[in-house]
ZANUMI-621095 format. One record per atom (N, C-alpha, C): residue in one letter; atom name; x, y, z; residue number from 1. Coordinates in steps of 0.2 Angstrom, whole numbers. Example, Ala and Ser with C-alpha at 12.3 -4.5 7.8 and 13.67 -1.06 7.14 Angstrom:
REM residues 2
- residuo / atomo / east / north / up / num
- a / N / 66 / -28 / 39 / 1;
- a / CA / 62 / -22 / 39 / 1;
- a / C / 66 / -16 / 39 / 1;
- s / N / 64 / -11 / 35 / 2;
- s / CA / 68 / -5 / 36 / 2;
- s / C / 64 / 0 / 39 / 2;
***
This chain:
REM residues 113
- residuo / atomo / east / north / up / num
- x / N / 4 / -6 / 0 / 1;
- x / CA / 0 / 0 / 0 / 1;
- x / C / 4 / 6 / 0 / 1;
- x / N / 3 / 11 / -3 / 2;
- x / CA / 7 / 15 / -6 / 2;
- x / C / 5 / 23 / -1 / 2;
- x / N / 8 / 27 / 1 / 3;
- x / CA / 10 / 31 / 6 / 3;
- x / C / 3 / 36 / 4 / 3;
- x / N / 0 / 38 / -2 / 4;
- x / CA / -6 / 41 / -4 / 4;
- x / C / -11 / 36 / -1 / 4;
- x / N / -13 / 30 / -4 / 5;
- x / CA / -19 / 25 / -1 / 5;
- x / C / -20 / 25 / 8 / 5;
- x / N / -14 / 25 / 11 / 6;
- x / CA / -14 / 25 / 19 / 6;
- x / C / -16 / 32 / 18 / 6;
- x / N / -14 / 37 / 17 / 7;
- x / CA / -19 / 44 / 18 / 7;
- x / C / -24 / 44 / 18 / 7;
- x / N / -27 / 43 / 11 / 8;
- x / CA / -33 / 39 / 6 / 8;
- x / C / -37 / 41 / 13 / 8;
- x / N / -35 / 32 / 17 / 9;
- x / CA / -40 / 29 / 22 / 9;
- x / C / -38 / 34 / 28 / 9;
- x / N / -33 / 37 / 29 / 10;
- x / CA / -36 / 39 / 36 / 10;
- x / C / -40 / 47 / 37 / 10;
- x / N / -39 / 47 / 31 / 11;
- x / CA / -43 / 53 / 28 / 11;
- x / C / -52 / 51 / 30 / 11;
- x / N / -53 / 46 / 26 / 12;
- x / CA / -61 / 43 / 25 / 12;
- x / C / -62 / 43 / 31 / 12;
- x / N / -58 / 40 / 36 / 13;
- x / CA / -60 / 37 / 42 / 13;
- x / C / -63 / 42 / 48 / 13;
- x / N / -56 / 47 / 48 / 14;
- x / CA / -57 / 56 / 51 / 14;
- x / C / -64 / 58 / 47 / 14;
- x / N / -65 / 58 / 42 / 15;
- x / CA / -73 / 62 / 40 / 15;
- x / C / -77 / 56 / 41 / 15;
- x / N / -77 / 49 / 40 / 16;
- x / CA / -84 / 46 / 40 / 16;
- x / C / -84 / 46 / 50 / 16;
- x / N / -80 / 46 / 52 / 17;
- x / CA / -81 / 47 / 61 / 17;
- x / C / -84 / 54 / 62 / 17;
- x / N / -81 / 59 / 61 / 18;
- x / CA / -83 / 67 / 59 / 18;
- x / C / -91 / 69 / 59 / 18;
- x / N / -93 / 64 / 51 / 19;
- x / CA / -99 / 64 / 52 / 19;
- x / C / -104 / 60 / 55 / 19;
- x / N / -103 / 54 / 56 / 20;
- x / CA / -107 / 51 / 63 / 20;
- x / C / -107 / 57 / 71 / 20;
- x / N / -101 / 56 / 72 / 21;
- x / CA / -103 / 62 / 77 / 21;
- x / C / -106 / 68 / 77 / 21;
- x / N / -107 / 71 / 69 / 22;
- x / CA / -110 / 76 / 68 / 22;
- x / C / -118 / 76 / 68 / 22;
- x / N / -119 / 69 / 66 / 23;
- x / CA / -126 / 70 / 65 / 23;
- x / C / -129 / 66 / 72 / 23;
- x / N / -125 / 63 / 76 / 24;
- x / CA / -125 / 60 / 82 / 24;
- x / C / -129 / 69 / 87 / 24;
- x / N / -124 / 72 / 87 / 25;
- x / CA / -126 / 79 / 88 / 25;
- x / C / -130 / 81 / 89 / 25;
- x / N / -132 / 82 / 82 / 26;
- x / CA / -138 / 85 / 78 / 26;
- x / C / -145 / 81 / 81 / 26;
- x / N / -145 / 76 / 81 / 27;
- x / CA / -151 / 70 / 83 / 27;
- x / C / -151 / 74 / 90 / 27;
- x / N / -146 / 73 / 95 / 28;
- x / CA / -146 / 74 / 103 / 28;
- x / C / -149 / 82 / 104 / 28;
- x / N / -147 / 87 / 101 / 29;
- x / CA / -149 / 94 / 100 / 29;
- x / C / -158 / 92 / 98 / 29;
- x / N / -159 / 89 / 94 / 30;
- x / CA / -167 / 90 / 91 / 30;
- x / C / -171 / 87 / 98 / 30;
- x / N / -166 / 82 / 102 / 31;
- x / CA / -171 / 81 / 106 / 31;
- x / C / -173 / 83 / 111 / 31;
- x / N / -165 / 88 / 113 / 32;
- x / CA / -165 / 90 / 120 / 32;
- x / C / -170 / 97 / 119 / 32;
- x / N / -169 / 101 / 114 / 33;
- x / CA / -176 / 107 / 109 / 33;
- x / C / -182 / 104 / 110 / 33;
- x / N / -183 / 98 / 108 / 34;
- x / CA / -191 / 93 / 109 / 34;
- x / C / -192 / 92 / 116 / 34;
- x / N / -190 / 92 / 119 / 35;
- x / CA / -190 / 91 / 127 / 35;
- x / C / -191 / 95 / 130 / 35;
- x / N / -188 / 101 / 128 / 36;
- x / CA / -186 / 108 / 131 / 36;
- x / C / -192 / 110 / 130 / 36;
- x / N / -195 / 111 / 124 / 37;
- x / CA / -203 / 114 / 122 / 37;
- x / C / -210 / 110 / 125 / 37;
- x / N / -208 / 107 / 125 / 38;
- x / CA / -214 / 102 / 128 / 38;
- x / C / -216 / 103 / 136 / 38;
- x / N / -212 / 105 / 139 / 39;
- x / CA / -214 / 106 / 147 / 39;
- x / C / -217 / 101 / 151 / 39;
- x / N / -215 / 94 / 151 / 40;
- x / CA / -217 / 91 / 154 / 40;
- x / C / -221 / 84 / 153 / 40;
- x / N / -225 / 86 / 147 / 41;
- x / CA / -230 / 81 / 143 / 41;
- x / C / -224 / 73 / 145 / 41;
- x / N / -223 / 68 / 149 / 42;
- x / CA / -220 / 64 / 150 / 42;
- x / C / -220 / 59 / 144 / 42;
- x / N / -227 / 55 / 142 / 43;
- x / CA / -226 / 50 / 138 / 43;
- x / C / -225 / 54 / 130 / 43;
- x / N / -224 / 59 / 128 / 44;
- x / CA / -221 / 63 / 122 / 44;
- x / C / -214 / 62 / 123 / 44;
- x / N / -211 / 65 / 131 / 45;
- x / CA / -206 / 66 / 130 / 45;
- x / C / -200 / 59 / 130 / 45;
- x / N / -204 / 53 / 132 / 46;
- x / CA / -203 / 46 / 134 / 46;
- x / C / -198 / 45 / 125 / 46;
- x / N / -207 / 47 / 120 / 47;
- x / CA / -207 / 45 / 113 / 47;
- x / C / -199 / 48 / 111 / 47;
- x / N / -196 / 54 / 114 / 48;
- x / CA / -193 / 58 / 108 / 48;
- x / C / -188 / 56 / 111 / 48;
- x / N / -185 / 53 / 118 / 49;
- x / CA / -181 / 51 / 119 / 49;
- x / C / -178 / 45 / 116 / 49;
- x / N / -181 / 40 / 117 / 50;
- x / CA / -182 / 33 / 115 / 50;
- x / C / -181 / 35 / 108 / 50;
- x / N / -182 / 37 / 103 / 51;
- x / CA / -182 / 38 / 96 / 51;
- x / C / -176 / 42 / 96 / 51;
- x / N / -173 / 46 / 99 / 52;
- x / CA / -167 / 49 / 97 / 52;
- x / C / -161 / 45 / 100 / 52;
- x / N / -164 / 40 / 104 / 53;
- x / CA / -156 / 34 / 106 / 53;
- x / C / -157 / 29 / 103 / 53;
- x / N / -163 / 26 / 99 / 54;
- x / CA / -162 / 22 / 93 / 54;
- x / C / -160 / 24 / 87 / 54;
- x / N / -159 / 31 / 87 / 55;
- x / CA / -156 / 35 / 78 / 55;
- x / C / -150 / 35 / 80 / 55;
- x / N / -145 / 37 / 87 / 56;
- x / CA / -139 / 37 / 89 / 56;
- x / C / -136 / 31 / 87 / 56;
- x / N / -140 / 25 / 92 / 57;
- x / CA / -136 / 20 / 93 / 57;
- x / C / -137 / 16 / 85 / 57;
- x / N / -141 / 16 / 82 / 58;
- x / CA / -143 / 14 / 74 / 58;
- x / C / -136 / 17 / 69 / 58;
- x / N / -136 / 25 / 69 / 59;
- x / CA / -131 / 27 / 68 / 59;
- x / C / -123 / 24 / 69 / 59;
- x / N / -124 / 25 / 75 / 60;
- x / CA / -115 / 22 / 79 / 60;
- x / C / -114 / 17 / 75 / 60;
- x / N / -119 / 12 / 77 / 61;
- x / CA / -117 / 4 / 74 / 61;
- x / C / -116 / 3 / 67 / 61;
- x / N / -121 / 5 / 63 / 62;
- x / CA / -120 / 4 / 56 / 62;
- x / C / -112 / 6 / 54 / 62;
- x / N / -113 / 14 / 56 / 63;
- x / CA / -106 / 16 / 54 / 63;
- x / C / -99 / 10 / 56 / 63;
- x / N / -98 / 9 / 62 / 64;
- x / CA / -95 / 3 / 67 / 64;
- x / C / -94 / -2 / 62 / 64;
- x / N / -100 / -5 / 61 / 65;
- x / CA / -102 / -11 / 58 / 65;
- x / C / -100 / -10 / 50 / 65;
- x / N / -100 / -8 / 45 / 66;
- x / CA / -96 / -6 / 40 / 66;
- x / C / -92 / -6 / 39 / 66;
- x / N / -87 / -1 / 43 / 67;
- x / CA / -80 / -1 / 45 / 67;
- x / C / -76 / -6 / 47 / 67;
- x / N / -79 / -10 / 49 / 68;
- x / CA / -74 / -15 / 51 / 68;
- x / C / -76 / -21 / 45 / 68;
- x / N / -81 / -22 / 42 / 69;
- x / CA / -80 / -25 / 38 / 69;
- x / C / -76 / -23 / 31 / 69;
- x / N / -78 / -15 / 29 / 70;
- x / CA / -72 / -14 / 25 / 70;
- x / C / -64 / -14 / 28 / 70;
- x / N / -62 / -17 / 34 / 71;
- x / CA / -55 / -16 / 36 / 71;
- x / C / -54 / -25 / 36 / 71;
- x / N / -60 / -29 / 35 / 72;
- x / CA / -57 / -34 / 35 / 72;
- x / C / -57 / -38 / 31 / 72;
- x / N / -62 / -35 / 24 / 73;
- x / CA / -61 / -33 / 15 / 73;
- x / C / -55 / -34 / 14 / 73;
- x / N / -52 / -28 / 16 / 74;
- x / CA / -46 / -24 / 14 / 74;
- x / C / -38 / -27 / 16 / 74;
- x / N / -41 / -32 / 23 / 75;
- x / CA / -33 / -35 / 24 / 75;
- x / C / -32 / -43 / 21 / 75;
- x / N / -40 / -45 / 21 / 76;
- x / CA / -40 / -51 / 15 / 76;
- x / C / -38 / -47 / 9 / 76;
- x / N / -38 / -42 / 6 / 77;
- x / CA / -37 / -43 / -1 / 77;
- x / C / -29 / -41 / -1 / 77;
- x / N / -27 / -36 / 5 / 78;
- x / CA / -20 / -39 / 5 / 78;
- x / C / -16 / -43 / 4 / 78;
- x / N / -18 / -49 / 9 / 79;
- x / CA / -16 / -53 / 13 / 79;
- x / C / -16 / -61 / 4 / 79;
- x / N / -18 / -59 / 1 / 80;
- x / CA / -20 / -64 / -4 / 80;
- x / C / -26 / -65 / -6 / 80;
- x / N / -31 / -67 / -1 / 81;
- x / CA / -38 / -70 / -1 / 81;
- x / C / -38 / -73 / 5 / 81;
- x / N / -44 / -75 / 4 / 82;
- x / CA / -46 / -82 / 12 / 82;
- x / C / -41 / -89 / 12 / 82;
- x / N / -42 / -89 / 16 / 83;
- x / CA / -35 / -96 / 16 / 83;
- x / C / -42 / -102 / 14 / 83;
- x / N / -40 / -107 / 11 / 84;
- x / CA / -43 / -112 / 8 / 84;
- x / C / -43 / -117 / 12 / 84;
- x / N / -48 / -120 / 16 / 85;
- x / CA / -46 / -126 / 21 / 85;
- x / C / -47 / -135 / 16 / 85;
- x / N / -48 / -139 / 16 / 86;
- x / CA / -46 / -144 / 13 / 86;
- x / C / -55 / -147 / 15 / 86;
- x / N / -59 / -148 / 14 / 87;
- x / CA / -65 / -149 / 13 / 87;
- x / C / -65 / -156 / 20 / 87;
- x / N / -70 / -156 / 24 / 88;
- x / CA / -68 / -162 / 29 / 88;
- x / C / -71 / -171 / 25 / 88;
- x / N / -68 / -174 / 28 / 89;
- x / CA / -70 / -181 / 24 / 89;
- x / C / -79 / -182 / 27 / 89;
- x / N / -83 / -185 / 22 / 90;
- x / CA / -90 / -185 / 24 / 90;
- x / C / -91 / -191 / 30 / 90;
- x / N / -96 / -191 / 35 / 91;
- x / CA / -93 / -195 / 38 / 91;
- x / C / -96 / -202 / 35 / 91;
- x / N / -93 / -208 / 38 / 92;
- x / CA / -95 / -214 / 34 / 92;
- x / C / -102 / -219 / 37 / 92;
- x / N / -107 / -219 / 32 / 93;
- x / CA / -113 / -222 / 36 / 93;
- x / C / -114 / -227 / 34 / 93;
- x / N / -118 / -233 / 38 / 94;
- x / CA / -118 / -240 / 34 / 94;
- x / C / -122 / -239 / 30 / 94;
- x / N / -120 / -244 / 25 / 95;
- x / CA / -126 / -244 / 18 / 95;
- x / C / -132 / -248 / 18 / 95;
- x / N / -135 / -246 / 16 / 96;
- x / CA / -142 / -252 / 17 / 96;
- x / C / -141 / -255 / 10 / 96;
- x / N / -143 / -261 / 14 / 97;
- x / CA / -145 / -269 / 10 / 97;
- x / C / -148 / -266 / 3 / 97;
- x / N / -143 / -272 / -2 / 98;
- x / CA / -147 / -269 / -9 / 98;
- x / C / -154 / -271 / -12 / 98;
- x / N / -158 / -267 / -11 / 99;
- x / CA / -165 / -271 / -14 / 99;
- x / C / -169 / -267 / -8 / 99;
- x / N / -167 / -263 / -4 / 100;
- x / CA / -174 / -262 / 2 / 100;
- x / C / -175 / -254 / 0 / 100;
- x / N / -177 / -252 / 3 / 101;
- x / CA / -180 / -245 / 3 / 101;
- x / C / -177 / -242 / 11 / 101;
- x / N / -175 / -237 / 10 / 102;
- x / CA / -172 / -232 / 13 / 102;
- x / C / -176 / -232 / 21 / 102;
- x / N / -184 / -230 / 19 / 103;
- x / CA / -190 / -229 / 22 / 103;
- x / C / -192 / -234 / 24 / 103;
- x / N / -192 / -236 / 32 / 104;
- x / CA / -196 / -242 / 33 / 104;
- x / C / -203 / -241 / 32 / 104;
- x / N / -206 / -246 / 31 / 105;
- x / CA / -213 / -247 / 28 / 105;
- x / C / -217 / -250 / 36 / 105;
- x / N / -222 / -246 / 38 / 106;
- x / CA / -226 / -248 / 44 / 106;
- x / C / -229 / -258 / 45 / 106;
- x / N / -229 / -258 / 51 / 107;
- x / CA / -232 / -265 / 50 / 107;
- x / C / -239 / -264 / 49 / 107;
- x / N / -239 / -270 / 46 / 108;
- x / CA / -249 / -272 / 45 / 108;
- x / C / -251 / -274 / 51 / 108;
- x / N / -259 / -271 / 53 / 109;
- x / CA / -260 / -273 / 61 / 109;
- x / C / -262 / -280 / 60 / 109;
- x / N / -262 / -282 / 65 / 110;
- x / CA / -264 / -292 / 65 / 110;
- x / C / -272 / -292 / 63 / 110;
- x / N / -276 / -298 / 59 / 111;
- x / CA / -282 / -297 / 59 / 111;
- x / C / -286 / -299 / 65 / 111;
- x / N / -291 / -296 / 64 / 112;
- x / CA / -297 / -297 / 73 / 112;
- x / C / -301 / -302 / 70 / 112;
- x / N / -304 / -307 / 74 / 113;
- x / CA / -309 / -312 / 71 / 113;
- x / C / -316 / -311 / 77 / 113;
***
């Protein structure tokens, strides 16, 4: 990796973090404004809380959750690829007798007289 692509990435990383926090903010500001004007109304204010730490924490992870898979994109493709493991041997089961069927077949009830 070449001295510009390590900038590249920590450049994305400074702004894509930047903007999460930014809009992390802006969600926290709108709610503590909603709360503020409401005076009280508790299960409004319940709503607007609860919905603005589901948009935080939604946000957080997503951004999180990306990122680390593009970091670990990026060091497999490095690194060569996935390492190839050798497939595991099937385990061995006894065979059934030739001529029968797989499905055993129900018994016949005995007759009543």
């Amino acid at each position: 990796m070449s001295g510009t692509e390590i900038e590249l990435e920590k450049d994305k990383a400074k702004f894509g973090l930047l903007a999460v926090m930014a809009s992390n903010v802006a969600i926290a500001a709108v709610a503590v404004v909603g709360v503020w004007r409401l005076k009280g109304d508790t299960s409004v204010i319940v709503g607007i809380l609860t919905a603005a730490f589901t948009a935080v924490s939604s946000m957080t992870t997503a951004y999180l959750g990306i990122k680390a898979v593009s970091n670990t994109a990026r060091s497999m493709t490095l690194a060569g690829g996935p390492v190839q493991q050798p497939p595991a041997p099937a385990p061995s089961a006894p065979a059934a007798p030739a001529g029968t069927d797989a499905v055993p077949t129900p018994a016949t009830p005995a007759p009543t007289s």
